[in-house]
C-alpha positions in Angstrom: 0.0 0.0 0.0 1.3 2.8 -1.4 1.1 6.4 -0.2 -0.1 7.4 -4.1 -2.4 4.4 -3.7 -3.7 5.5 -0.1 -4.7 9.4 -1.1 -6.4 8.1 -4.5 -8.5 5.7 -2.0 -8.9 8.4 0.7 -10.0 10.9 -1.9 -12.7 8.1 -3.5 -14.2 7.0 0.1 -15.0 10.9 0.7 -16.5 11.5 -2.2 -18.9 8.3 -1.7 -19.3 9.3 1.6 -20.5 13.1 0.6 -23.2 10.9 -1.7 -24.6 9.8 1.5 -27.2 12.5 3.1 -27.7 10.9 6.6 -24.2 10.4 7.5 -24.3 14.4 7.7 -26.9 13.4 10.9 -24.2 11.1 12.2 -21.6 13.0 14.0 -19.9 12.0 17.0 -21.6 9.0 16.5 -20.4 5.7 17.4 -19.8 3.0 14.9 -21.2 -0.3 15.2 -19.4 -2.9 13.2 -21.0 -6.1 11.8 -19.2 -9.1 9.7 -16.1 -11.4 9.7 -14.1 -8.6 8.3 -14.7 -6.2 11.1 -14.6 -8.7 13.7 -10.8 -10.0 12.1 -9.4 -6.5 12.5 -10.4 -7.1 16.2 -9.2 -10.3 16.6 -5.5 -8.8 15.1 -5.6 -6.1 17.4 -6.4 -8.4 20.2 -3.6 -10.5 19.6 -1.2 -7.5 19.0 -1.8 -6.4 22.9 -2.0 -10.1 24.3 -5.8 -9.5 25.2 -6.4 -13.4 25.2 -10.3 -12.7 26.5 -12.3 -14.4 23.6 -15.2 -12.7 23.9 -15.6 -10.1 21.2 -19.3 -8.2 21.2 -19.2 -4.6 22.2 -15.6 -5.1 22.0 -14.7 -1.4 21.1 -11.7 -0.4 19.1 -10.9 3.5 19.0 -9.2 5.0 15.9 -5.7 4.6 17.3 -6.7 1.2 17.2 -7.4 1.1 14.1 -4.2 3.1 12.9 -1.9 0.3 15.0 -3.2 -2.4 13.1 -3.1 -0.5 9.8 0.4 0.6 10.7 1.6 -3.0 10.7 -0.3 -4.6 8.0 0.2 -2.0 5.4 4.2 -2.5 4.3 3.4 -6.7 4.0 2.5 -8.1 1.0 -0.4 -10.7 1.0 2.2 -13.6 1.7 3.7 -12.0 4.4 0.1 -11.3 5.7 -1.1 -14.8 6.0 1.2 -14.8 8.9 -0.4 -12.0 10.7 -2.2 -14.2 13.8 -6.0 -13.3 13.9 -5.9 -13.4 10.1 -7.9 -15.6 7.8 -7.4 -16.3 4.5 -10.3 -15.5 2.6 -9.8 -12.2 4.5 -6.3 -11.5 3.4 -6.6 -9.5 0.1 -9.5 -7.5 1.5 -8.3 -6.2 5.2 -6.6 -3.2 4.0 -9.5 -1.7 2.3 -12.1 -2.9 5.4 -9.2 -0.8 7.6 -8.8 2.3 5.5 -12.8 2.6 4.7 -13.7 2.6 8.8 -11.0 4.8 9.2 -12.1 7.3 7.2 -15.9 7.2 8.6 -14.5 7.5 11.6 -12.7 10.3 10.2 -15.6 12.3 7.9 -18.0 11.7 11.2 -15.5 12.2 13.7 -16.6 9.1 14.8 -14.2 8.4 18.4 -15.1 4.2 18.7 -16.6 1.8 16.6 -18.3 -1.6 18.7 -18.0 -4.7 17.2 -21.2 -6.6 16.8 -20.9 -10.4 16.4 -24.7 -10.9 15.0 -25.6 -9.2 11.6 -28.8 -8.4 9.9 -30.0 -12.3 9.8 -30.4 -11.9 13.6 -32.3 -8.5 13.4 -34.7 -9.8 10.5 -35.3 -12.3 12.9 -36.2 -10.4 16.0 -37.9 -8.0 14.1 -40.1 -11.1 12.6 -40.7 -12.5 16.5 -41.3 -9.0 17.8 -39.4 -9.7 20.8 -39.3 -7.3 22.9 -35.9 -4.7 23.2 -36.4 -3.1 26.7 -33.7 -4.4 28.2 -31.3 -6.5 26.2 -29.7 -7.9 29.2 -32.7 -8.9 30.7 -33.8 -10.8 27.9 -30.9 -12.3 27.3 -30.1 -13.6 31.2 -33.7 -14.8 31.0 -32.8 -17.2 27.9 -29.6 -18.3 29.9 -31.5 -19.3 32.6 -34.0 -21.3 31.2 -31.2 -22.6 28.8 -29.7 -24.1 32.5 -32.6 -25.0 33.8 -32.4 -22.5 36.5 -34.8 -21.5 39.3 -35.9 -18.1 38.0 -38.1 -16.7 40.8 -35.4 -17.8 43.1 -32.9 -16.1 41.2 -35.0 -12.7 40.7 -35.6 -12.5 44.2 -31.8 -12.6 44.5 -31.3 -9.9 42.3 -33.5 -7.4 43.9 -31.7 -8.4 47.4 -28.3 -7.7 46.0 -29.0 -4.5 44.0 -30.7 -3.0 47.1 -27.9 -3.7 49.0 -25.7 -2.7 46.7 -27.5 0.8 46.5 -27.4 1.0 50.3 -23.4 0.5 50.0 -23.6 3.4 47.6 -22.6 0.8 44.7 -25.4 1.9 42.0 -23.5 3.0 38.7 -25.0 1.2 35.5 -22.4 -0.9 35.1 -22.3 -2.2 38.8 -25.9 -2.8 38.3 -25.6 -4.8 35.2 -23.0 -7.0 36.6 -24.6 -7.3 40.1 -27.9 -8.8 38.4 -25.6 -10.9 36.4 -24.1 -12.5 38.6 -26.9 -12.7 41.1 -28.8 -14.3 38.4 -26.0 -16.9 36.7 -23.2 -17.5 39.8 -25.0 -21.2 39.8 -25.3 -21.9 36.0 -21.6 -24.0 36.8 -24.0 -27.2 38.4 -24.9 -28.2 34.3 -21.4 -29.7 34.9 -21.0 -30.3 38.2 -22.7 -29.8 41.8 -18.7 -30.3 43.1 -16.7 -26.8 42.4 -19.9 -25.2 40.2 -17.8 -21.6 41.1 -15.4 -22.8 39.0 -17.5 -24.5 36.4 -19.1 -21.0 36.6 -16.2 -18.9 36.3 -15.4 -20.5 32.8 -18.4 -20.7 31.6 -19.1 -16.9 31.7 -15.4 -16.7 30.3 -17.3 -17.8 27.2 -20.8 -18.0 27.1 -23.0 -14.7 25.4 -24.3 -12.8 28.3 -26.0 -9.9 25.5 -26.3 -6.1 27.3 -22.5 -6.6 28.8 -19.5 -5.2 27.7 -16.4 -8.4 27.4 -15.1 -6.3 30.4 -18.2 -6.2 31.9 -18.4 -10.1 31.6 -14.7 -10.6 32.3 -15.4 -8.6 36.0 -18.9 -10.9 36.2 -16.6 -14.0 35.6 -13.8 -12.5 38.3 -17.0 -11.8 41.1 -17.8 -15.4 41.0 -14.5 -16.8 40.9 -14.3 -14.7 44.3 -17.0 -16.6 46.0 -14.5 -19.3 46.6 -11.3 -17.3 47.5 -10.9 -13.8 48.1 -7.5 -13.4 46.9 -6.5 -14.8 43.6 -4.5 -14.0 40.8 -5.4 -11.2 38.3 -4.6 -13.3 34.9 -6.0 -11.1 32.7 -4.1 -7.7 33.1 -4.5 -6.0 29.5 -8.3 -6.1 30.0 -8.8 -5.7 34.0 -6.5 -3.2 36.2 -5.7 -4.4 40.0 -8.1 -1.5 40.9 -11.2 -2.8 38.7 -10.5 -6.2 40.6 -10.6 -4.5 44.1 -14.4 -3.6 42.7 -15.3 -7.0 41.9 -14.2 -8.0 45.6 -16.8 -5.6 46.8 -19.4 -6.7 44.0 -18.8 -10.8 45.4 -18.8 -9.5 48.7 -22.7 -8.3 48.2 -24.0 -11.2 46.5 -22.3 -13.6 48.9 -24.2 -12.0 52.1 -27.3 -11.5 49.9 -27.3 -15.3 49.2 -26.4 -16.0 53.0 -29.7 -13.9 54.3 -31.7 -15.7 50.9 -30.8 -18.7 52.5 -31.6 -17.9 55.8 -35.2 -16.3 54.7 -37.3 -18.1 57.7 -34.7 -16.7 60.1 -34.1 -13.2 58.4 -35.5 -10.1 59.4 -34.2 -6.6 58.4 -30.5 -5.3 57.3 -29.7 -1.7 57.6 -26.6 -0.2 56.6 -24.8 2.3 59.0 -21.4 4.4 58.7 -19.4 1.3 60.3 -21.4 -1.4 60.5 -24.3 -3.1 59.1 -27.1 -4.5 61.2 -28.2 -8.0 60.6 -31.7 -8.8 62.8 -32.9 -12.4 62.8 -36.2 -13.3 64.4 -35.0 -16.7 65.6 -31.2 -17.9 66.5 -29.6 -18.9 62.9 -27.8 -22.5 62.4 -24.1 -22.9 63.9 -22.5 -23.2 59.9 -24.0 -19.3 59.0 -23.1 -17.9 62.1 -19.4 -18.7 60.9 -19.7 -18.2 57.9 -21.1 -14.3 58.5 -18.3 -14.2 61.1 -15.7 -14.7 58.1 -17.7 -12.5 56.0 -17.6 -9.6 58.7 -13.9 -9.5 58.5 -13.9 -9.5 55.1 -16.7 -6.8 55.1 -14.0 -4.6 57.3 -11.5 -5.0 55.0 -13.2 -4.1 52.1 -16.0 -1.7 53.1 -14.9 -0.6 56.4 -18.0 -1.8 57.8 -18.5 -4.5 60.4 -21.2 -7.0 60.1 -23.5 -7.0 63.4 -25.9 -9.7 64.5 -29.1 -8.8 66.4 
C-alpha cells in the first residue's frame, strides 16, 4: 500500500461518503461494526496487545486502534500477511480496504469508537419477525440463559432485587455495577450443568465464554472475576491487559454483596431486616440462625471490614 495508492482511496471514500445524506446526521456518532471482516481487525488487534479474552461483542476499538493495526499490515505483502495471527485467509486481500474505509468514517464523522457486533442483519430480520421485545437486552438475554440451564428463576430474581438494594445502600449503584450485580446474582450457579462439586469454578469458565448480550467483554470478564471470588478472596489477576488491580478491588466488593445476599436468601425463615450504618451493618434475625451461618457471616464480617470498612453486626 502505497502512499499514491492510499490518497487516491482516501480521496474516493470521501466522495462516496458526501453521496450519503444521513451520514451528515451522524456525527460523533459511534460506529457499530458487523461481519467477519470487522470482527478479524479485532481479533488482530487483540492478539497485537495479548488480550487473550475471547469474547468479542461490544468489543470497542478506537481510531488509534485502528491506525496500529493498519500501521503494521500495510508494508506486507499478502504472503507475508497470512502470517499476521488473527488473520484468515479468505480475508487477506480484503483487510486493507475494510481498515482504510472505517477509518475514514471515523474520520468524515468524527466518529471516536466503533463496537463490534458479532450478529448481523439475519439476527435482526429475525427479531424483528418474532417481535421480541428490546427493553432491556440484558434482561432478555439472562432470562434465555436461565431457562437454557434449567435454573430457578423466581429464586434467582428474588436474589437480584436483594443484592442491587444492598448494593444501593453500600452506595454501589452505577449502571455498570448494576448490570453486573444482576448478572451475577442471576447466573453464579449456572456452573452445576457440569458439576454440583466446584460449580464456582465450572461458573467462572463458563461466563469466560458464554453470550451474556447487554455486557461489555469487560463487563463479563469482572462478572466471571466476582464469581470466581466466592470461593477465595485473593486470587491472581490473569487477565491484566483487560482488568487493572483497581477494577478487581471492585469486583471483591461486587462478590462480597452477592455472597451475604445469598447467605440472608438462604436464611429467609430466620431473616428479618439489614440496615446499613457508617461502620457497620445491622443483621436482625427473628430466631437464633444455624451454627454453619453464624461462621460463615463471622468470616464475612472481617472481610466486610477489610473491604468496606464496615463491620457486620448480628441482632
Amino acid at each position: 500500500m502505497t502512499q499514491e495508492k492510499s490518497e487516491a482511496f482516501k480521496n474516493f471514500i470521501n466522495s462516496s461518503f458526501n453521496d450519503i445524506p444521513w451520514l451528515k446526521d451522524a456525527i460523533h456518532l459511534p460506529i457499530v461494526g458487523i461481519g467477519g471482516t470487522i470482527r478479524m481487525i479485532s481479533k488482530i488487534y487483540r492478539n497485537l496487545i495479548g488480550d487473550n479474552f475471547k469474547l468479542q461483542h461490544q468489543y470497542i476499538l478506537t481510531c488509534e486502534n485502528f491506525q496500529t493495526v493498519y500501521d503494521m499490515l500495510a508494508p506486507l505483502s499478502l504472503k507475508d500477511r497470512l502470517g499476521v495471527k488473527g488473520i484468515t485467509k479468505e480475508r487477506a486481500d480484503i483487510v486493507l480496504g475494510c481498515l482504510m474505509t472505517i477509518r475514514a468514517l471515523m474520520s468524515y464523522i468524527d466518529s471516536k469508537e466503533l463496537v463490534i457486533n458479532r450478529y448481523g442483519i439475519r439476527q435482526g430480520l429475525i427479531f424483528k419477525q418474532l417481535d421480541l421485545p428490546t427493553h432491556s437486552v440484558l434482561d432478555y438475554s439472562l432470562c434465555n440463559l436461565l431457562t437454557h440451564f434449567k435454573l430457578d428463576e423466581h429464586h434467582n430474581d428474588r436474589l437480584k432485587q436483594s443484592t442491587l438494594t444492598l448494593a444501593n445502600q453500600l452506595g454501589i449503584n452505577d449502571p455498570s455495577s448494576v448490570n453486573i450485580l444482576k448478572t451475577i446474582s442471576k447466573l453464579h450457579q449456572i456452573g452445576q450443568v457440569i458439576s454440583y462439586q466446584n460449580v464456582n469454578k465450572h461458573t467462572f469458565h463458563l461466563l469466560m465464554n458464554v453470550q451474556v448480550n447487554g455486557l461489555t467483554p469487560k463487563e463479563q470478564l469482572m462478572c466471571a472475576y466476582a464469581v470466581k471470588l466466592l470461593d477465595r478472596f485473593n486470587i491472581k489477576l490473569e487477565h491484566a491487559t483487560v482488568l487493572n488491580e483497581l477494577e478487581l478491588a471492585h469486583c471483591k466488593k461486587l462478590s462480597l454483596i452477592l455472597q451475604l445476599t445469598s447467605y440472608l436468601n438462604a436464611l429467609k425463615q430466620e431473616f428479618t431486616s439489614l440496615h446499613v450504618k457508617e461502620k457497620e451493618i445491622q443483621l436482625k434475625f427473628s430466631q437464633p440462625i444455624p451454627n454453619i451461618y453464624t461462621g460463615k457471616l463471622e468470616t464475612l464480617s472481617h472481610l466486610y471490614i477489610e473491604t468496606f470498612n464496615k463491620q457486620l453486626v448480628i441482632h
